[in-house]
MDAnalysis code that builds the backbone (N, CA, C; Angstrom):
import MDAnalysis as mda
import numpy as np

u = mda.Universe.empty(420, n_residues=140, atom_resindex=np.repeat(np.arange(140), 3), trajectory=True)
u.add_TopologyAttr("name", ["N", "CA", "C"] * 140)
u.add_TopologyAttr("resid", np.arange(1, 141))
u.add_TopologyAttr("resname", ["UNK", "UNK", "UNK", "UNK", "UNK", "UNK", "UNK", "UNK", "UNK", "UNK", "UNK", "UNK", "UNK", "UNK", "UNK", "UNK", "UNK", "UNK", "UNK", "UNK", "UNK", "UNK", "UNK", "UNK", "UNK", "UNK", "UNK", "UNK", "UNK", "UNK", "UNK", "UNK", "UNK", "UNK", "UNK", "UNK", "UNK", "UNK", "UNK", "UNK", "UNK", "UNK", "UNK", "UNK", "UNK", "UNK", "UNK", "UNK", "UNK", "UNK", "UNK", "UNK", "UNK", "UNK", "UNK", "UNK", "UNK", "UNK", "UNK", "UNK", "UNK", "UNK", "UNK", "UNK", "UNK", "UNK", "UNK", "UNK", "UNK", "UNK", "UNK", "UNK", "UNK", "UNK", "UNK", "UNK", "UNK", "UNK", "UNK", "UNK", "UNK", "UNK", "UNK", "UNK", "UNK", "UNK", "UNK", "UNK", "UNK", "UNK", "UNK", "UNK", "UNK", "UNK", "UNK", "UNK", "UNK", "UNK", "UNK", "UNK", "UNK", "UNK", "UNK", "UNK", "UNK", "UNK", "UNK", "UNK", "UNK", "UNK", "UNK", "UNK", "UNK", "UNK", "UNK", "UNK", "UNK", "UNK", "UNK", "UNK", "UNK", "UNK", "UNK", "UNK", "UNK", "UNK", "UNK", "UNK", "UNK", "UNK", "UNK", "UNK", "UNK", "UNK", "UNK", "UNK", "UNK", "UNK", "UNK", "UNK"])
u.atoms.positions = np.array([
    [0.815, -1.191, 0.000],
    [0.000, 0.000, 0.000],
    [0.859, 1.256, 0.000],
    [2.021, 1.346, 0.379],
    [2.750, 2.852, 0.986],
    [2.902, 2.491, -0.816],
    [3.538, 1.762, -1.618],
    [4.595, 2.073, -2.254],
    [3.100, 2.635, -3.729],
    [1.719, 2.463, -3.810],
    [0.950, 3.066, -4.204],
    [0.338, 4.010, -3.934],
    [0.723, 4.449, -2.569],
    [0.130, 5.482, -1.924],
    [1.140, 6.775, -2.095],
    [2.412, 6.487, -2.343],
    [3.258, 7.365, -3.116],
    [2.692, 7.619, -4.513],
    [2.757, 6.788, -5.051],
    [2.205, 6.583, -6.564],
    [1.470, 7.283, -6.951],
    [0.253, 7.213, -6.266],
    [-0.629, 8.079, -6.333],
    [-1.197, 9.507, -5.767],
    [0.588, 9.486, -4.931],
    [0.687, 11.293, -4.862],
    [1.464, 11.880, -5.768],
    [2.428, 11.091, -6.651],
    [3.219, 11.571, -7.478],
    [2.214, 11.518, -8.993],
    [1.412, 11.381, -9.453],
    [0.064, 11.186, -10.224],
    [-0.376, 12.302, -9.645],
    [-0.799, 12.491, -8.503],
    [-1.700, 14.196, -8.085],
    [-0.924, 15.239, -8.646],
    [0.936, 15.124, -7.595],
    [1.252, 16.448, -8.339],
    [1.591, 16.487, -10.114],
    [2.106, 15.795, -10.608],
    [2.121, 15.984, -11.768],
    [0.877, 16.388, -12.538],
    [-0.618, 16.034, -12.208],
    [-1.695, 16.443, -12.546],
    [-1.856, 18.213, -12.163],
    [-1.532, 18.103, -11.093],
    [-1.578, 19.538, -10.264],
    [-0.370, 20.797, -11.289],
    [0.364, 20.075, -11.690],
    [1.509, 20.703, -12.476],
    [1.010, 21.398, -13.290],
    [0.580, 20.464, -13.869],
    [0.208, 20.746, -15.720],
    [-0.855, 21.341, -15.826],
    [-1.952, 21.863, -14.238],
    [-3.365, 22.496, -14.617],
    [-3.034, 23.712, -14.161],
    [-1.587, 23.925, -14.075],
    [-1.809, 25.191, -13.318],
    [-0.727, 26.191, -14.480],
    [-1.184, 27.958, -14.613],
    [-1.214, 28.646, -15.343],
    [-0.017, 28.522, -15.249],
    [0.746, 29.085, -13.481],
    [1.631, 29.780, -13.236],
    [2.602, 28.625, -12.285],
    [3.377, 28.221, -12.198],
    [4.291, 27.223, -11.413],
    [5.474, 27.731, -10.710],
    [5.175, 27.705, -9.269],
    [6.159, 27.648, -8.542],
    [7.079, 26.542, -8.554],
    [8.421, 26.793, -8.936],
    [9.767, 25.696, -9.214],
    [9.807, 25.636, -7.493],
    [10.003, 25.817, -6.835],
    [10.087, 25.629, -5.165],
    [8.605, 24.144, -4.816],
    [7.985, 24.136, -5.826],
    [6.881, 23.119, -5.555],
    [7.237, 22.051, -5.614],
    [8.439, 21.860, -7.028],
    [8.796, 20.968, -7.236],
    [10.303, 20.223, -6.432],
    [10.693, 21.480, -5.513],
    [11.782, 21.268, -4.693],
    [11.299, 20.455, -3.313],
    [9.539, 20.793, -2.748],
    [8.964, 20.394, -1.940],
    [8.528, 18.962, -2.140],
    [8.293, 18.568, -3.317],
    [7.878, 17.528, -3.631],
    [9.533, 16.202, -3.544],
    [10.415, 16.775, -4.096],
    [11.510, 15.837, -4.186],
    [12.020, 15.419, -3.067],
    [11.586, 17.165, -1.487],
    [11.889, 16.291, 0.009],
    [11.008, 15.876, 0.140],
    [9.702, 15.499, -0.077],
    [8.717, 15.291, 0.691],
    [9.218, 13.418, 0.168],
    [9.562, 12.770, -1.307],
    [10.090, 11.553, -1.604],
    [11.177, 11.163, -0.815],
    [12.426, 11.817, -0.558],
    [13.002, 11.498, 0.157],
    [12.774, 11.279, 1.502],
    [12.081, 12.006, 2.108],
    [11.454, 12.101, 3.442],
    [10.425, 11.144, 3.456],
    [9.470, 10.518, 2.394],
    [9.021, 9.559, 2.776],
    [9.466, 8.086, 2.896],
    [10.615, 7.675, 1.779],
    [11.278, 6.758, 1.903],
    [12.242, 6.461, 2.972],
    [12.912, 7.471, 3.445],
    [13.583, 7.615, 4.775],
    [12.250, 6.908, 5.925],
    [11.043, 7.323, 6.145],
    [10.156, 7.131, 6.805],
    [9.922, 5.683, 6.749],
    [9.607, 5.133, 5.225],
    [9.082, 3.662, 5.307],
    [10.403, 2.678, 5.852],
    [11.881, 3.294, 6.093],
    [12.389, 2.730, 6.367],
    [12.554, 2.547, 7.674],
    [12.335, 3.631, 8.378],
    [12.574, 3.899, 9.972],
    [11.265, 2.610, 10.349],
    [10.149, 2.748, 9.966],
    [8.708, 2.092, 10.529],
    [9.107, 0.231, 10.569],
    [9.748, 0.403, 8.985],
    [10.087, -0.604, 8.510],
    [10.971, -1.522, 9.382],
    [11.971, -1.110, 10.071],
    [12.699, -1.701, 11.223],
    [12.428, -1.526, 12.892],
    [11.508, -0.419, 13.075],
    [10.293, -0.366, 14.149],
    [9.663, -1.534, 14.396],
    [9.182, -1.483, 13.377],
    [7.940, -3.075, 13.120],
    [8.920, -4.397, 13.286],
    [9.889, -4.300, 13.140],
    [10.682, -5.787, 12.844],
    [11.517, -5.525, 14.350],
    [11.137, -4.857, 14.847],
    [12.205, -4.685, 16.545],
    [11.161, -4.946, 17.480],
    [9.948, -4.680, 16.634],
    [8.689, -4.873, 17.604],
    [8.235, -5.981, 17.719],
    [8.127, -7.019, 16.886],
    [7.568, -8.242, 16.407],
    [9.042, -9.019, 16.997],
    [10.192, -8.809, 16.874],
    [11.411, -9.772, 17.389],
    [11.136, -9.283, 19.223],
    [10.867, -8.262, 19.826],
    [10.373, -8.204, 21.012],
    [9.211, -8.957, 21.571],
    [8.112, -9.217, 20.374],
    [7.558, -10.046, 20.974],
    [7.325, -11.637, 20.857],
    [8.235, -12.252, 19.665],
    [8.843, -13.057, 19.853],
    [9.460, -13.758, 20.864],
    [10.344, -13.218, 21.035],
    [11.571, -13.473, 22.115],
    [11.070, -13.432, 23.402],
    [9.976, -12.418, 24.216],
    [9.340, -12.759, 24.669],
    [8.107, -13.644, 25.352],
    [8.106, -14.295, 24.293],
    [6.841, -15.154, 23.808],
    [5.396, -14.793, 24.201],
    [5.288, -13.127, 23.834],
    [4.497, -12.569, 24.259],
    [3.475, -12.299, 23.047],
    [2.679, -13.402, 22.005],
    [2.265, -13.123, 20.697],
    [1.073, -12.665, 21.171],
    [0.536, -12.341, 20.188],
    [-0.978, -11.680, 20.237],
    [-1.674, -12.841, 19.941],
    [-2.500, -12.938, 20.429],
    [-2.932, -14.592, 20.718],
    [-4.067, -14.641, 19.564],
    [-4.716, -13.517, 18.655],
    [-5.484, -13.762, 18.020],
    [-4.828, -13.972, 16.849],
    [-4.010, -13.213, 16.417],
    [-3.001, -13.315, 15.089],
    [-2.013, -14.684, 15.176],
    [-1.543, -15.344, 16.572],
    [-0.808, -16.718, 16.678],
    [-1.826, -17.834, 15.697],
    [-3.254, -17.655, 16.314],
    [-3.955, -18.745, 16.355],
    [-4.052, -18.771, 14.559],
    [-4.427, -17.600, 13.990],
    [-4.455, -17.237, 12.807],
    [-3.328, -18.030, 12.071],
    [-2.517, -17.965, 12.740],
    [-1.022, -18.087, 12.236],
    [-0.683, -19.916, 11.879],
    [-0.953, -20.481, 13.132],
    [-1.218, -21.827, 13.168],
    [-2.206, -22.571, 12.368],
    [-3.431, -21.786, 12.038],
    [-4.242, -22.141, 11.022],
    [-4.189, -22.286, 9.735],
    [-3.203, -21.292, 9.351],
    [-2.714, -21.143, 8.310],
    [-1.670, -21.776, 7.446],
    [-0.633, -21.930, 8.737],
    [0.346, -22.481, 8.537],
    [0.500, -24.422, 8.437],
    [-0.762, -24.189, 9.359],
    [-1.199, -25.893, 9.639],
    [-0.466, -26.662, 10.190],
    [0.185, -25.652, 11.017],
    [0.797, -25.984, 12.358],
    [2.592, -26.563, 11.995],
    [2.968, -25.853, 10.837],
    [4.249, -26.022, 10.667],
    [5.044, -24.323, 10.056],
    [5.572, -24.423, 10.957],
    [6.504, -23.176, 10.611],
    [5.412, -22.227, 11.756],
    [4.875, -21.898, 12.488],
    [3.768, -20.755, 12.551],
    [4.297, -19.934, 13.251],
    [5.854, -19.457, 13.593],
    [5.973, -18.462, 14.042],
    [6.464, -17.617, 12.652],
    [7.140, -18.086, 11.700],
    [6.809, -17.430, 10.305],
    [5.784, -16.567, 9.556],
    [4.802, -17.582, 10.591],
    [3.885, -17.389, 9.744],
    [3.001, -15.975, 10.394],
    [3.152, -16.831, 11.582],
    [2.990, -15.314, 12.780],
    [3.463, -13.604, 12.261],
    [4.745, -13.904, 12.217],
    [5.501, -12.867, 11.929],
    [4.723, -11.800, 10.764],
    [4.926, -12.617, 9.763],
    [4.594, -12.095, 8.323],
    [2.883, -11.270, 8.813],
    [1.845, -12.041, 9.685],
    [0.936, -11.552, 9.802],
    [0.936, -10.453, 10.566],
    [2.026, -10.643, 11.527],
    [1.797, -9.360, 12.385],
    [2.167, -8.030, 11.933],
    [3.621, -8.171, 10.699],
    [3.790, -7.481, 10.468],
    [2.584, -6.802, 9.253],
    [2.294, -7.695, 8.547],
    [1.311, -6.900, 7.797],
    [0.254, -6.057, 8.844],
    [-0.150, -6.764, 10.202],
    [-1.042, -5.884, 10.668],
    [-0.339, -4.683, 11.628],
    [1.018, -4.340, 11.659],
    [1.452, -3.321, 12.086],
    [1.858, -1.952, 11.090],
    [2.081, -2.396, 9.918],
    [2.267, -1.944, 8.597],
    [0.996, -1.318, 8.577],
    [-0.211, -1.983, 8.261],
    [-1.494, -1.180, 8.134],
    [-1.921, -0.091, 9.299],
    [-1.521, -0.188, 10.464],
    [-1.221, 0.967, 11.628],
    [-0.584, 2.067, 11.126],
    [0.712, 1.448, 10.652],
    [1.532, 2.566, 10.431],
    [1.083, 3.780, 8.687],
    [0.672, 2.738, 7.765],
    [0.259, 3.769, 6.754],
    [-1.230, 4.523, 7.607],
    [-1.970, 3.992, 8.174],
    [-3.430, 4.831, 8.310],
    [-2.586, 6.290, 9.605],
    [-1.728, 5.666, 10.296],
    [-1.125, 6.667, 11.722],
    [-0.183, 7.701, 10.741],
    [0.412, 7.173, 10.183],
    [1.492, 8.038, 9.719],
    [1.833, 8.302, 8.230],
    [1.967, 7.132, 7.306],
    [2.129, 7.488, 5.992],
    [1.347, 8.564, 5.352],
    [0.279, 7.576, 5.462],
    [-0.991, 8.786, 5.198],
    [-1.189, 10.471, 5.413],
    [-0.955, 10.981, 6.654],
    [-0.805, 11.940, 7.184],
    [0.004, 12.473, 6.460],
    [1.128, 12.392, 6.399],
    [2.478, 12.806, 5.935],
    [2.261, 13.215, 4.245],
    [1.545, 12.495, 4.099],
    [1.079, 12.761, 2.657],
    [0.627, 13.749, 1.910],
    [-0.683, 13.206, 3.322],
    [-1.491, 14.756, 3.324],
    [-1.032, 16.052, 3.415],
    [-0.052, 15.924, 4.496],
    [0.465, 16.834, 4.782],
    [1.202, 17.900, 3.911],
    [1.811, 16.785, 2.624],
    [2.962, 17.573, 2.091],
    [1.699, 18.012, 0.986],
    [0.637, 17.517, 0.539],
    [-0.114, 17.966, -0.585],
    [-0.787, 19.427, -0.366],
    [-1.290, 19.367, 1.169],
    [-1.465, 20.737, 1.368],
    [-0.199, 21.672, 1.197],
    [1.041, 21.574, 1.920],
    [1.915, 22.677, 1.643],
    [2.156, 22.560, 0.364],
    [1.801, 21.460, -0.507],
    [2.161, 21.982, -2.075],
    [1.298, 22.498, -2.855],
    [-0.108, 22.445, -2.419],
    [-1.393, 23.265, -2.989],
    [-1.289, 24.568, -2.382],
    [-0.563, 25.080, -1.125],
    [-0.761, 26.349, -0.497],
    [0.025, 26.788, -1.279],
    [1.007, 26.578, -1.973],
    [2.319, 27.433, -2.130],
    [2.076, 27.644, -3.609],
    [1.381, 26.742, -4.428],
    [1.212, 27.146, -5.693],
    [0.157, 27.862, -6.009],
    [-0.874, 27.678, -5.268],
    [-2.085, 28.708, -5.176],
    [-1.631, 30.484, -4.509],
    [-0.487, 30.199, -3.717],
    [0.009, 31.720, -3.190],
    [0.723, 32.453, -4.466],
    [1.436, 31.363, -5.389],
    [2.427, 32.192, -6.112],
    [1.474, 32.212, -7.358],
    [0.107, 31.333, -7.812],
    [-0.483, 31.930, -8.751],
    [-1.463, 33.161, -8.831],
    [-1.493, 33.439, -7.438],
    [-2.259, 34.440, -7.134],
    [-1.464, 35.683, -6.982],
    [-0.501, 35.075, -7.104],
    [0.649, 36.691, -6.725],
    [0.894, 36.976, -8.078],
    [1.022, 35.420, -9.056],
    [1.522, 36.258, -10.838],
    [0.140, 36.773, -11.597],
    [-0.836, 35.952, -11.163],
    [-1.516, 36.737, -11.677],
    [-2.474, 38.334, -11.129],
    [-2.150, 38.162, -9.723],
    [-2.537, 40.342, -9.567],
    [-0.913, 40.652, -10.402],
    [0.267, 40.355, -10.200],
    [1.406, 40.995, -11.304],
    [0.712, 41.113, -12.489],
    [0.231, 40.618, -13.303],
    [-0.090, 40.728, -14.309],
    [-1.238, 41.713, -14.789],
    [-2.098, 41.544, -13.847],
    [-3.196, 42.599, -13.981],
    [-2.541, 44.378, -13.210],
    [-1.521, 44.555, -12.554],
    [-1.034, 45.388, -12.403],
    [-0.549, 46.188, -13.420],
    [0.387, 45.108, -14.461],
    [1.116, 45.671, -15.704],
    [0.019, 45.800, -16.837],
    [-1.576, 45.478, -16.791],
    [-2.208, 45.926, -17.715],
    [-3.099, 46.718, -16.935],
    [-3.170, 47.498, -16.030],
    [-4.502, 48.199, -15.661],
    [-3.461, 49.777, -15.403],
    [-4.077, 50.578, -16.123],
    [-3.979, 51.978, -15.889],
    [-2.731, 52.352, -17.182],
    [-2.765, 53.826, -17.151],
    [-2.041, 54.160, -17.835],
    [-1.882, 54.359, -19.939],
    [-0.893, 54.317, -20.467],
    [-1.198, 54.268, -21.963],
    [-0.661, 52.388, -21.600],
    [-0.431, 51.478, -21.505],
    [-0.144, 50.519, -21.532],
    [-0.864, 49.813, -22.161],
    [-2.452, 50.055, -22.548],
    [-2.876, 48.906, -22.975],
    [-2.874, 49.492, -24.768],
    [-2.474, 50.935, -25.030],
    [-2.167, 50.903, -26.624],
    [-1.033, 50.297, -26.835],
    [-0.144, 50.221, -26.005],
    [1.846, 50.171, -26.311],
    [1.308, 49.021, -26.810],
    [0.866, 47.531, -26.691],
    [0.802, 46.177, -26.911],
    [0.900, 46.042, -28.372],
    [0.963, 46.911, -29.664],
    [0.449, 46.422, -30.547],
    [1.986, 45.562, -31.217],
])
């Protein structure tokens, strides 16, 4: 899910790019940390989750609904494998709805604020350099 959930923010801004009159180049500087900054992220969670799940391992402290799952599945060979893989998928889905997500959001608003500020700034520039004066004969 994260690695479509990028996907389909890098699909927004490029859509967002191309509809807009006036383009702030700083949008596109926001967008290249906001990739780096998210991949940095899926990696930090990414070994979170695997320090968390070997803690409760080692503990032998499983979540007793996802074990049983696990054993069912597995059919009672291998099932702390099998465990694992489940838990981590269900800590993974925590982490995109807690955090990926957000972060997302987050960066789409500062990249809709900033291009909506600077198209609103070129275009009153523009209506400045045509309102008043002989300026609108000079054009020919």
């Amino acid at each position: 899910m994260d690695k479509s959930l990028f996907a389909n923010f890098k699909n927004w801004f490029l859509k967002l790019k191309k509809s807009k009159k006036y383009w702030n180049s700083e949008c596109d500087i926001l967008f290249m940390n906001a990739e780096k900054e998210f991949k940095t992220l899926l990696k930090s969670n990414e070994k979170k989750i695997y320090l968390n799940i070997d803690k409760e391992v080692s503990s032998k402290k499983h979540d007793r609904a996802i074990m049983m799952k696990a054993i069912r599945l597995s059919k009672n060979k291998n099932a702390d494998s099998k465990y694992i893989d489940l838990r981590f998928e269900e800590m993974w889905e925590e982490a995109t709805e807690n955090e990926f997500e957000p972060y997302i959001g987050t960066m789409m608003r500062h990249i809709l604020n900033m291009s909506d500020q600077y198209e609103r700034q070129k275009i009153k520039q523009k209506e400045e350099e045509t309102i008043g004066g002989d300026s609108l004969f000079d054009k020919d």
